[in-house]
N, C-alpha and C positions, 0 to 999 in steps of 0.2 A: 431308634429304629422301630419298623413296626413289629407288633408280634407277629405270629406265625400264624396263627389261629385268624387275624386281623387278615394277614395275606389273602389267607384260603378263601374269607367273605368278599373281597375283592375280586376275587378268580372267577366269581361265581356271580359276580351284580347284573340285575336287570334294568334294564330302561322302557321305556315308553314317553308317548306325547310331547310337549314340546324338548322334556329332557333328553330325548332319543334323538329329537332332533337336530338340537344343540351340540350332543357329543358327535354325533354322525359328520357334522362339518368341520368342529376341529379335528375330528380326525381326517377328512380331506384334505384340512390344511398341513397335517403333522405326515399325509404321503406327499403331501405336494413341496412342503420346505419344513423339518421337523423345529428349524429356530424360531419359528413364525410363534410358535406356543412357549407357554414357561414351559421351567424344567418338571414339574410335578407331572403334569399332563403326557410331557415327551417320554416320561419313565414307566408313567401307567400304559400307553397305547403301546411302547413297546413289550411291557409285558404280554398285554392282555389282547391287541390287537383288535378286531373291529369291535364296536359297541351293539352292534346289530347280530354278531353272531352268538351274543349271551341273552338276548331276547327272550328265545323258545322255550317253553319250558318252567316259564317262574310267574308270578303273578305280577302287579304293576310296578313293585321295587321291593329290594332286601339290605338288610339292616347291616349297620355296622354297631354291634352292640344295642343293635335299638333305635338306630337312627336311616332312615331313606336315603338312599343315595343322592337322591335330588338334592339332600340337603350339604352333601360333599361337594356336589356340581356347584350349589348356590355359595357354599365358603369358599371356593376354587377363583369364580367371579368375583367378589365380595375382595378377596383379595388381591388380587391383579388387579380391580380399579381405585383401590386404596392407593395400590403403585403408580396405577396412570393419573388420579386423579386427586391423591393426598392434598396437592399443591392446592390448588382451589378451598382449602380447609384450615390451611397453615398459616402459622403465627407470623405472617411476613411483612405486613404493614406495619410499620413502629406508630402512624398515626392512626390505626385501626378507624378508619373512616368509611373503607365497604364493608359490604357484608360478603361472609364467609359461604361458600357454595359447601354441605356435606349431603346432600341427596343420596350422591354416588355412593357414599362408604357409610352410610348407615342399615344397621344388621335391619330394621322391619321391611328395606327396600329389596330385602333377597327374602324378606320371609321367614326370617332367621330369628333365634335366641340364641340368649349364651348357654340355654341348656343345650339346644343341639350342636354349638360348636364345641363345647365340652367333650362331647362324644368324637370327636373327629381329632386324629392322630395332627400334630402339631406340625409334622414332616411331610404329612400331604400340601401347608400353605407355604411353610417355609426352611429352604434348601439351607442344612448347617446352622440350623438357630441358635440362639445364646442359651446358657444352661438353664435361666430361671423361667426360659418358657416348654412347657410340659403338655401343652393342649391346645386345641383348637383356639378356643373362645382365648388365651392367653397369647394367640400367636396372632389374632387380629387385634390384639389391644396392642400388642406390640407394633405391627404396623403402622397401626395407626400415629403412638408416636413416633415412630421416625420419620414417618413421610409430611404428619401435619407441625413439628414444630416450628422453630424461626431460622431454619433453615429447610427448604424442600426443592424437589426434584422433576427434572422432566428429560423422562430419557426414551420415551415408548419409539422415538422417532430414530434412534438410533437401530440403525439393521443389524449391524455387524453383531453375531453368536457370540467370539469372545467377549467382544466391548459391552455389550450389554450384560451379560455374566458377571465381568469385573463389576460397573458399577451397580448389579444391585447387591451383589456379593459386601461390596465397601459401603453402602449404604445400613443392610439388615446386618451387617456383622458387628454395630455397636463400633465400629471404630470413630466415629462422627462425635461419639459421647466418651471419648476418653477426655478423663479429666487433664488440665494443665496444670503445672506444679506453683509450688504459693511464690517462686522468681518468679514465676514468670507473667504470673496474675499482675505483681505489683511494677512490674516492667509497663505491661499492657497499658495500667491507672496512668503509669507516668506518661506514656505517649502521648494515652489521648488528654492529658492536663494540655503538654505541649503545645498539641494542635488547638485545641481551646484558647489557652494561653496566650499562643501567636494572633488568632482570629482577634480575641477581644482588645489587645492592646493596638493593633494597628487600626483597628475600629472606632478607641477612643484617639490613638494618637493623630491620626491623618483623616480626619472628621470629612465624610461627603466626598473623600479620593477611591473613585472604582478597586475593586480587588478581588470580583467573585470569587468569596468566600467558600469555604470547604463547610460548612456550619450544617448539621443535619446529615453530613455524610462524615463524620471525622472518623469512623472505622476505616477507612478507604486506605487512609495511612500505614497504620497496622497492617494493614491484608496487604499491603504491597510489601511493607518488611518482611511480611513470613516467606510470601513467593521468592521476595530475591534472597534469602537466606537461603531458605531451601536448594534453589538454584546455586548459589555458590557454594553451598558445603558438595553439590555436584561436580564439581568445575566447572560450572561456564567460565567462560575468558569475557562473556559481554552482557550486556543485559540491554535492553533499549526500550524505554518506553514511549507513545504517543498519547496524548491529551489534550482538551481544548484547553479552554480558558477557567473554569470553573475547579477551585483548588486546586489548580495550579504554584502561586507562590509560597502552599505551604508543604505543596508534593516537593519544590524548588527547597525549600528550608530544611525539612527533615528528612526526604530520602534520600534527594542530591544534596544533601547539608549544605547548598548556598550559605553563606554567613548571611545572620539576621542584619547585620551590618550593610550588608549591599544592597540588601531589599529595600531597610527605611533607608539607605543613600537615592536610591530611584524612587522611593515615594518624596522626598523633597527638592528630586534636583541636584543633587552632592553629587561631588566628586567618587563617582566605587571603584574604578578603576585599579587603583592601590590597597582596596581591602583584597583583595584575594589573597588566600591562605600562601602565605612562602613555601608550606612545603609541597607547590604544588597539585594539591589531591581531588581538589577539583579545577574544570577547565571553564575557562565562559568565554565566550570570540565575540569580537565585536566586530560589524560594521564601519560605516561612517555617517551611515543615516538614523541608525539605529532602529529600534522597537521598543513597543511599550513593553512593560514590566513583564506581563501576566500571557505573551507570547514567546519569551524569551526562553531557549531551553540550557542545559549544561552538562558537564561533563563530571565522575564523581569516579575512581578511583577506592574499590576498598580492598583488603586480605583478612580473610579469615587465618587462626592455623591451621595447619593442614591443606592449605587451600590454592589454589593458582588466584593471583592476582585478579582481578575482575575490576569491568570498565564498566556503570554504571550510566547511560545516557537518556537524556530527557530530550523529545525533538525539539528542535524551533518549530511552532505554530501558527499561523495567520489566526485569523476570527473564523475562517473556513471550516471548523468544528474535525467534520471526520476524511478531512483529506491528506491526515497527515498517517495514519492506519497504513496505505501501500510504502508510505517512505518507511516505517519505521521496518514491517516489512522486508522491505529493500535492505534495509540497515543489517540487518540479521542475517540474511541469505548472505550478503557479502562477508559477514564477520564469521561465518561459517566455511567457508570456502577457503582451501589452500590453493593457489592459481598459479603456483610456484612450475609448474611441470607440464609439458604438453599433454593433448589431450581434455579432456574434460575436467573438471576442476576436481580436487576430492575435496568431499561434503561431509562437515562432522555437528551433527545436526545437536549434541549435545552441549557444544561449547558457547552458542551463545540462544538468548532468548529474550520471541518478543512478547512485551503489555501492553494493550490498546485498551486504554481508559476510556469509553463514549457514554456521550449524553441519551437521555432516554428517548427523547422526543429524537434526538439525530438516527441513534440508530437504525429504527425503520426507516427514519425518513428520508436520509440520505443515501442514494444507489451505488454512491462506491462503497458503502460498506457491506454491498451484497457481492460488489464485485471484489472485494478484495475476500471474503470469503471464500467466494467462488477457486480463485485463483489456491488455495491454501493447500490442497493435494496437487496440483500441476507439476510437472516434476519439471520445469524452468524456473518457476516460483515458491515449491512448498518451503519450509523452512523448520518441519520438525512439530509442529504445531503453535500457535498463538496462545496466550491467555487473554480473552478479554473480558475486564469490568466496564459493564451499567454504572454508572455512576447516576442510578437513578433517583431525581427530585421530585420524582412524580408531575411535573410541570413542566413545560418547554416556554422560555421565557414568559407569557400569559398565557399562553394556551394547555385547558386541562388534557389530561389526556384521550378524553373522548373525542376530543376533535382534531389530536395529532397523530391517530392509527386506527386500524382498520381491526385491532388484532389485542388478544387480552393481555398479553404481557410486551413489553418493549421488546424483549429476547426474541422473539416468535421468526425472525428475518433468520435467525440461526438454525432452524428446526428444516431447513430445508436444503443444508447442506449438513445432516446427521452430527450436529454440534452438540452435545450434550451441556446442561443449562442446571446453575445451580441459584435458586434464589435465597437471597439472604435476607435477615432484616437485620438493618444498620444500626438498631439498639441494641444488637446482641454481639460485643464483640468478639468473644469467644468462638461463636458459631460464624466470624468472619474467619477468623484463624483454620477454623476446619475448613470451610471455603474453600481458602487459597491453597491449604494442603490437600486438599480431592483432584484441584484442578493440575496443582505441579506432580501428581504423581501419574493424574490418567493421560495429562501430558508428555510425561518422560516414556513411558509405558507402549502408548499408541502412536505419539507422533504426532496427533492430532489437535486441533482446535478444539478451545473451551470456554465455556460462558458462564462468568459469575453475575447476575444481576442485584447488585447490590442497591435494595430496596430502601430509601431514608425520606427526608423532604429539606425543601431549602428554611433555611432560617430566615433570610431577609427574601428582598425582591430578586429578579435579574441582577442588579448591581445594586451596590447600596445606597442609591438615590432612588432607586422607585420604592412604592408603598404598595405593599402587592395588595394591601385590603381593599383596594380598590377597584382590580377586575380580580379578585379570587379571595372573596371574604369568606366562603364557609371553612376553605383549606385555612385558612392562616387566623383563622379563631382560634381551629384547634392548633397550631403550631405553637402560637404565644403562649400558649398555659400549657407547651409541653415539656418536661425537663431532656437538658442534651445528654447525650452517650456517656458525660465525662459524670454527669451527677449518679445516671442510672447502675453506673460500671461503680464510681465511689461507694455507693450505697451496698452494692450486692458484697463488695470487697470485705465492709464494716459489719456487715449483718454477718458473714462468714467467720468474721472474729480474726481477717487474716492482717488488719490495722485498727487505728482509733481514727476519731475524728480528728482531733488534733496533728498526727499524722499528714494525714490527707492534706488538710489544711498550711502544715509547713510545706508540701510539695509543690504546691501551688502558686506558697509564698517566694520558694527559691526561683520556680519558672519565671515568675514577676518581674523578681529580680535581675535575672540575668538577660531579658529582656529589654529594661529600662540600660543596663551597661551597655548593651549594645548601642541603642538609641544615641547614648551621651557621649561614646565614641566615633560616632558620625561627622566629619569635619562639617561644618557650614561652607556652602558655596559661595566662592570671592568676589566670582566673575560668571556674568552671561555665558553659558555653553555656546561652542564655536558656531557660529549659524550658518558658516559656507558648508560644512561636513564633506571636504574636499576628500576624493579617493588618495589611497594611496598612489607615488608615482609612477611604477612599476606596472600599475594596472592600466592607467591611463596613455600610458607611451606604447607607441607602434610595437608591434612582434617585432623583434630581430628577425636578419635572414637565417633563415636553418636547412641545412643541406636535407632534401629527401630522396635523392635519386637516390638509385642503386645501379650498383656496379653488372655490367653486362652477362658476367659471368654466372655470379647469384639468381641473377633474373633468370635468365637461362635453367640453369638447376633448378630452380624451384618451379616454374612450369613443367617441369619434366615430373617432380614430383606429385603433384597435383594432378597430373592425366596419369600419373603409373597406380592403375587400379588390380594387377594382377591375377586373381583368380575369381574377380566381383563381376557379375553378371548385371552391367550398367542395361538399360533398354536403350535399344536400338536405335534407334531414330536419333536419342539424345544424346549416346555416343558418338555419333558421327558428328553432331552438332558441335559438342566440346575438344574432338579432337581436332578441329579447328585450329581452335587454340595451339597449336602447334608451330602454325603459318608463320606467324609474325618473326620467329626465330629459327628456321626453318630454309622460309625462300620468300616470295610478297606475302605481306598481310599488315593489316592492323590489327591493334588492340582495341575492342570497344568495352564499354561501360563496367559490364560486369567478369570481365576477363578482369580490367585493372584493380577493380575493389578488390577480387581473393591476389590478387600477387599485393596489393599493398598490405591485403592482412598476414600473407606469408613473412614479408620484408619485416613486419610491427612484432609480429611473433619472433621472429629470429633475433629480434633489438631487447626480446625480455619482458615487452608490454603483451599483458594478457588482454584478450577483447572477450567482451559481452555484446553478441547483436540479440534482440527481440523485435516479432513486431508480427502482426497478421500474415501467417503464409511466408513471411520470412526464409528461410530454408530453400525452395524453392525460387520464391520469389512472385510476387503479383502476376506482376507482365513475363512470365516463364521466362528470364534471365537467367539466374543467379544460379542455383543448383548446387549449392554448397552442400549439401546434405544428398547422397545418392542415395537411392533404391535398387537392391536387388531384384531384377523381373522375375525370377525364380520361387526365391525364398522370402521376401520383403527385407529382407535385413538391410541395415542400416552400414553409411559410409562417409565421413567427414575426412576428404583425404589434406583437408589441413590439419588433423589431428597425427598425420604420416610423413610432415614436408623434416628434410634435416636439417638442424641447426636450430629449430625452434626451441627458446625456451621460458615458454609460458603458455598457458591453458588455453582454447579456443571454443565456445560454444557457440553456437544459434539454436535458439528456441523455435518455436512458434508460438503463439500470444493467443489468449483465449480473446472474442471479438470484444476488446474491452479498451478502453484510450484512457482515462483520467488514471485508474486506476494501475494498470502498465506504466504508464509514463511517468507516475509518482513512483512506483518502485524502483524503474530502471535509474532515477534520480537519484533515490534514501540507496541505491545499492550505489553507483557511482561517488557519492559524498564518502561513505564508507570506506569505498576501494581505488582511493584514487588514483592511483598508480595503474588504472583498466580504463582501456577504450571501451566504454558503453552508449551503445546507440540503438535507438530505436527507432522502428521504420514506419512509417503511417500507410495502411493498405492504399491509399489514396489521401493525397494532402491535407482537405479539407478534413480526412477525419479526427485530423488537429483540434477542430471546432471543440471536440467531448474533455479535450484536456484540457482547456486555455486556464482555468485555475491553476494547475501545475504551472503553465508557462509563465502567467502575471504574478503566482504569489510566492512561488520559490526559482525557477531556473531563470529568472531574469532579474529577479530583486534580492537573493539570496544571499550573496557576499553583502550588499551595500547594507541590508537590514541587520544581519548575522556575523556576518564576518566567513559567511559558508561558501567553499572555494565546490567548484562544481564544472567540470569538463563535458558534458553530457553529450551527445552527439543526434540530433534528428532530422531525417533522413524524410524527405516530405514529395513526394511524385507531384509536380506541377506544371502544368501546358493545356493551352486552348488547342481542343482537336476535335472541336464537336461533340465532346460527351457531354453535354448539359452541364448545367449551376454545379452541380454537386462532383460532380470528377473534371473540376478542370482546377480551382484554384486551393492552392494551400495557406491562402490569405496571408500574404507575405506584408501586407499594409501593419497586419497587427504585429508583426515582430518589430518591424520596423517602427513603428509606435511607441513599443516599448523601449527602443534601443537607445540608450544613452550610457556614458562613462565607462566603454569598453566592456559593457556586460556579457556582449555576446557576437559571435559572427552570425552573421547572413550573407548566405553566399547563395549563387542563382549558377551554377557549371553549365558548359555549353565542351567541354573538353574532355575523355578520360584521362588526359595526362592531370589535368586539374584536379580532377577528383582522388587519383590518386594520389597527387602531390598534399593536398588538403589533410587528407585523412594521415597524410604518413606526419603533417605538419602537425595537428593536433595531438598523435602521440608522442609528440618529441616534445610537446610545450606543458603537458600532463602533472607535474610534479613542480614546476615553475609557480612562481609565484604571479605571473601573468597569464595565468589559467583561463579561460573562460568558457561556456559553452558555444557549441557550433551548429548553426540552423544551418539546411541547404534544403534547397529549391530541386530535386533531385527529375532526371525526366524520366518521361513514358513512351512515345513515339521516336523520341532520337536515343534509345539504350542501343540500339544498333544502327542508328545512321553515317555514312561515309563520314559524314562533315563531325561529327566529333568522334570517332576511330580516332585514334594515333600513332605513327610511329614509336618504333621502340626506342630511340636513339631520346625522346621528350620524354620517356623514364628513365636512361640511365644518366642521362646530361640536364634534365631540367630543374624547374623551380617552380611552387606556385608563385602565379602572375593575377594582381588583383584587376585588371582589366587585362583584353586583348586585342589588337588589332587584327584586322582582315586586311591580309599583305598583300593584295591583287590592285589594294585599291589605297590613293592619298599619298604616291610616291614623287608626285610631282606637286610641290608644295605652293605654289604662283597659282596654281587652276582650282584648288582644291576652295570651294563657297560651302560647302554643306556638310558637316559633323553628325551622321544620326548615329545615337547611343542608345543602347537595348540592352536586354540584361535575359538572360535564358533562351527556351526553344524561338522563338520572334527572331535571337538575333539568325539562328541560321537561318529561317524562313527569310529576312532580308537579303543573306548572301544569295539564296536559291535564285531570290526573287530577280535581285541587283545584275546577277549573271544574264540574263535574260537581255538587257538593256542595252546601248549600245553609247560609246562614249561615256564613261562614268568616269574621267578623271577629275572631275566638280564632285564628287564626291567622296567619304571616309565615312567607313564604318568600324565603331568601336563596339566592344560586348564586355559590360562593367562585370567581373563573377563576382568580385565582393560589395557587395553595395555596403552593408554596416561592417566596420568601417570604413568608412567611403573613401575612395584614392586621391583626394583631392590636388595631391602633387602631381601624379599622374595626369591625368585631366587638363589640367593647368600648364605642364608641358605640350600635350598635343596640339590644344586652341592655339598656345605662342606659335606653333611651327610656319603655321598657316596665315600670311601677311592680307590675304583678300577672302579673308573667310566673312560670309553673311550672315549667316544662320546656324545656330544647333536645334536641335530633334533628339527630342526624347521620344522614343515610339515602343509601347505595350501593349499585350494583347489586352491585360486586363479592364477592365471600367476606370473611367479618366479618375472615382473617388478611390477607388481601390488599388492595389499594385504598388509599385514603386514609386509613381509621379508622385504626391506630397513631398514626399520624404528627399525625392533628385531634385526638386525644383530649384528648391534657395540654394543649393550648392552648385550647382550648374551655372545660376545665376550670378553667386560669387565666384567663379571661377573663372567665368568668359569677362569681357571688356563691353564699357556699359552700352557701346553702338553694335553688338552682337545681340540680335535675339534669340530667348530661347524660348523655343514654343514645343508643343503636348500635340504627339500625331495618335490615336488610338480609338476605343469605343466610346462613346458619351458618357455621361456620369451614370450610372444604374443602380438599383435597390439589389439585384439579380445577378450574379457575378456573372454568367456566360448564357449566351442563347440555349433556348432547348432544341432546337433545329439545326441537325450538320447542313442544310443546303445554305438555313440563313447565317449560318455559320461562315461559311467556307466565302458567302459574299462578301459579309462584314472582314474579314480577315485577307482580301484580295483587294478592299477599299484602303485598308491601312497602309500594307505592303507598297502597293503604287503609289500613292501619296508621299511616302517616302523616301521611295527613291527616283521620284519622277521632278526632273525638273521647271519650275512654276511657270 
């Protein structure tokens, strides 16, 4: 502390010139926000208050002991950019190939010596310092190494008073530099032999086979044991991480201890199927299609003592680098959620946790990893906070880094959502260890997201067939003559006296060894692997029927509970609106669109199945539907009175989704794989804005099972119809699901019914937990969520079925007259009915409305054509462009369905680049030219 005499000199300092200037505005800023300054500064103004009012009176400055205050002012700064700017100085590149920026924190750039810092009290720069520092000039020597060595800090960007406190507190307090004990030293040597170990044998064994290598980042290993240790002497019950490709099969090998066995079984082709460990303790699902090696994820079981059991998960991965971040994500929020109970889920944010491994050049460069950031305090989506590793090579396949960001570190995309960032250099494995320990504790602590940018380089190319000297000679000059982690880590161990060389050397020798056992236990393969890779049968055969109605009575009560708001002050207009709802059971009414969705979420909930809805405005709803979520006019307070209905017994949420699709849609995915026993669906503000996820939908909700073995229900809910709103809100590009659609991956449905819809959705939770799971696209509308023609009686919920097509009973009763079939699928077909009514003798004609097009009804179908002995022609008629919409995909089935002196022909728009006109007039013609054509006879 200081003396007292020191005090008085303080009470009494003067300023002038630009020093007066200086203090004059931090002190504006210490009235305006006093966290805005360190703590030294916030202790002095409130002592001493303004700096202007010690002016008068004293000559240009007074001494502390003999030194200018100026020169307090200038260690004050000197200090604080040592903090913001150490990093630019620090030992963090292992290939030391830039030069080091220290401008900032050199004492002649404030004017300074070490005699005048000598004079200056050690507790003006640093708050609780360590005992051997006693002075000024000591307590910037000190700084300086903490902030410049091979691990440094960037935290200026974080706001928050505590959280900044804590870490500079954990940073100056010398906990960074407690030593590890000599287990655990020689633990560490062993790891990374290991991972050395594994790289180079697979390297000589499977000479020219891809396996981006971990080599240049093998600390990576390590720092992930310490996190999920740490983690599980906590209890997590889970742990999840996401990663590309780039050391991956030995994250596979040593954290999810995959047997080294199964790995060389997939590097030659063998049989692995049968190495999996009997007792269990890891999981790996297969496909039928399967995946390469180095995308594949697993499942790893471990228990500390003392400890709860913990699931350890690796995701499956495409090549898509950072679009696996929202699934794993996803993974975590659901593995933290009890859903067991009505109402909102309870969230125990400590029991499980996610790791996002990304590449350096992705991170910036890939926008869902701003948005999954984004997303990380949202209380739909937080999850207690992330740890993510850089897994930085300094290189993005050939491109240096100067020409892969805009920005001095890869981390920098973190700094703008208050992520605190710890760089490491990957030759120091120790100071990986403190790493992972700063990030799991400021994580358990705040809840919050963290960034470790783990600084190395690649050992080979891209994959181990390129020759990186070729576009990036200067980098891999130095790389070849530089020793790896495991030599540098050997050496310090030896010079420590904590082993011999010999030692070292048998450690190495027994990795070898138990390496090549592996290898020699590998059966050889007999026989050509199955090349049909036929799904299982159960996925491939029709849903059974499964009853969805509900009973009259249920139905009843549970509308009643849904409008009984009691002392909630709904606004006006939109109470009258939902008391509606009432009619249908009441006296006349129907049910439309968004009446049936909450009674079928009512009916799902009272069966025990929890739902997850997300999606833009959700809540409400786009098209002001839906209104699951009231507002108080009064107080704004919030009302989910499906969280009130009785009988429920399971959780019920809707969120609203920040404007984001790729990154949402992978979440609600990684959370639904997770929980699969939840209806999770998510709703596109407008269909097309499907466009931003279509990676989600090609690389995991539609290839998922067949690549993985990964069973996924997912539900998306997509608003689609031509109504004159131009290209961009009319189509949810139903061509591309159907594209993808083969071997039962998924429904696509196109409703034109609310009994449909809710038969649909009650049909999907009842098949949720079956092994004939799949997910469910719909075509969902916007101009008919309340038109007569799909209202329905209430008697088609508690008596019906989903029906994968439907007829229009007005018409096709007389089977001798009936020449013309037109088949439409969504809002078109009612625009036909509208149209058809109009017309006058239409027993020549039948009108059918396919809801489910994948998978197609083809039995169905095929009964109606037979009914009809003088039928001529079938019509397929959509609004959409003759390339896009459903025709590809109806044609050849249509075609095999009918008899071969049947034509089927395409009524609709011309082929276009453009999904819908931007004109409602030339809209409304095109769409009056289809319609007649239709049903007007030739």
């Amino acid at each position: 502390m200081r003396k007292q005499s020191e005090q008085q000199d303080l009470n009494h300092l003067n300023f002038s010139g630009p020093n007066l200037g200086y203090m004059m505005e931090m002190y504006d800023l210490y009235l305006e926000d006093p966290a805005q300054l360190d703590e030294e500064l916030q202790a002095y103004f409130k002592e001493n208050g303004s700096p202007a009012s010690l002016k008068e009176g004293h000559s240009s400055s007074t001494a502390i002991e003999g030194t200018d205050y100026s020169k307090v002012i200038a260690a004050v700064q000197l200090a604080d950019a040592i903090r913001t700017y150490g990093h630019l100085a620090a030992d963090i590149n292992p290939l030391n190939d830039r030069e080091k920026d220290t401008n900032r924190i050199e004492l002649d750039s404030y004017n300074l010596t070490k005699e005048d810092l000598e004079k200056i009290p050690e507790n003006i720069l640093i708050t609780n310092s360590v005992p051997e520092v006693t002075t000024g000039y000591e307590a910037i020597q000190y700084l300086k190494k903490m902030y410049t060595k091979s691990i440094a800090f960037e935290y200026a960007h974080v706001h928050n008073k505590e959280e900044k406190a804590w870490l500079k507190n954990y940073i100056e307090s010398g906990k960074l530099d407690e030593t590890i004990n000599s287990e655990k030293k020689e633990a560490l040597l062993n790891r990374l032999i290991q991972v050395e170990g594994f790289e180079n044998f697979v390297h000589k064994t499977f000479v020219g086979q891809k396996r981006f290598s971990i080599e240049g980042l093998d600390a990576m290993v390590p720092l992930l044991d310490e996190i999920i240790q740490a983690a599980v002497e906590k209890g997590a019950e889970s742990i999840n991480i996401g990663m590309a490709h780039r050391g991956r099969l030995n994250v596979l090998a040593h954290v999810l201890e995959k047997p080294y066995e199964m790995i060389f079984a997939e590097f030659q082709h063998s049989p692995s199927k049968d190495l999996i460990p009997s007792e269990g303790s890891i999981g790996i699902t297969y496909g039928w299609t399967g995946d390469v090696k180095y995308h594949l994820g697993a499942d790893r079981n471990v228990k500390k003592e003392n400890s709860v059991k913990t699931r350890i998960t690796l995701a499956n991965n495409p090549s898509h680098l950072e679009v696996v971040s929202p699934i794993v994500a996803g993974y975590t929020r659901a593995a933290q959620e009890d859903r067991s109970n009505p109402g909102y889920p309870e969230l125990k944010k400590e029991s499980s946790l996610a790791i996002m491994i990304h590449g350096d050049a992705a991170f910036p460069g890939q926008g869902i990893v701003a948005e999954t950031l984004n997303m990380s305090q949202l209380r739909g989506y937080h999850t207690g906070g992330s740890i993510h590793v850089i897994a930085n090579n300094m290189i993005g396949f050939t491109t240096e880094s100067f020409d892969s960001r805009s920005t001095q570190y890869a981390s920098d995309t973190a700094k703008g959502f208050e992520v605190p960032i710890v760089h490491v250099n990957a030759d120091d494995p120790e100071a990986c260890l403190a790493a992972a320990m700063m990030a799991y504790e400021y994580r358990s602590k705040f809840g919050k997201d963290f960034v470790i940018d783990l600084i190395g380089y690649r050992r080979f190319g891209h994959n181990e067939m390129d020759e990186p000297m070729v576009t990036n000679p200067k980098m891999y000059t130095i790389v070849n003559k530089h020793d790896n982690v495991r030599k540098i880590y050997e050496k310090q161990l030896i010079d420590e006296g904590l082993l011999n060389a010999d030692q070292a050397s048998n450690m190495r020798e027994s990795n070898q060894e138990q390496l090549q056992k592996a290898y020699d236990s590998v059966p050889k393969s007999e026989k050509d692997p199955d090349a049909e890779m036929d799904p299982p049968e159960k996925v491939v055969s029709p849903l059974d029927e499964i009853t969805t109605s509900v009973g009259i009575d249920q139905l009843r009560k549970l509308n009643e509970d849904l409008l009984n708001w009691k002392d909630f002050n709904v606004f006006k207009k939109l109470e009258k609106i939902l008391k509606r709802r009432q009619d249908p059971f009441t006296k006349e009414g129907k049910i439309d669109w968004a009446h049936a969705e909450t009674l079928a979420f009512g009916a799902i909930l009272q069966d025990g199945v929890p739902i997850r809805l997300t999606g833009q405005d959700s809540q409400r709803g786009t098209f002001a539907h839906r209104h699951l979520v009231l507002h108080d006019e009064k107080t704004g307070e919030e009302l989910t009175p499906l969280h009130h209905i009785d009988g429920a017994k399971a959780s019920f949420v809707v969120y609203n989704s920040p404007l984001t699709e790729a990154a949402v849609v992978g979440y609600e995915y990684g959370y639904n794989v997770l929980s699969p026993e939840t209806l999770v669906l998510w709703e596109a503000q407008y269909g097309d804005f499907a466009n931003m996820a279509q990676v989600m939908f090609d690389q995991f909700v539609s290839s998922s099972r067949a690549k993985w073995g990964q069973k996924s229900g997912l539900v998306m809910l997509l608003p689609h119809g031509y109504e004159g709103q131009g290209p961009e809100h009319s189509s949810a590009r139903m061509e591309r699901f159907l594209t993808l659609a083969a071997e039962n991956n998924w429904t696509v449905a196109n409703l034109t019914s609310s009994a449909q819809y809710f038969h649909i959705l009650r049909r999907q939770a009842a098949i949720l937990k079956r092994e004939e799971i799949r997910p469910l696209v719909i075509m969902t509308p916007k101009s008919l969520l309340r038109h007569p023609q799909v209202s329905r009686e209430v008697n088609e919920f508690t008596e019906g079925t989903f029906q994968p097509l439907i007829e229009h009973d007005q018409y096709g009763q007389n089977h001798d007259k009936v020449e013309r079939l037109v088949f439409s699928a969504g809002k078109i077909g009612i625009d036909l009915i509208e149209k058809a009514a109009k017309e006058e003798n239409n027993d020549w004609l039948h009108l059918i409305r396919i809801e489910e097009i994948y998978p197609f009804p083809m039995e169905n179908v095929k009964e109606i054509i037979s009914r009809y002995p003088n039928l001529k022609e079938i019509k397929w008629v959509q609004e959409e462009p003759k390339n896009m919409g459903a025709w590809t995909f109806i044609e050849p089935r249509l075609i095999k369905s009918a008899p071969e002196h049947i034509s089927v022909e395409y009524i609709g728009r011309r082929r276009r680049s453009s999904p819908a006109e931007g004109d409602p007039t030339v809209h409304k013609k095109e769409q009056n030219r289809i319609l007649t054509n239709a049903v007007t006879k030739n």
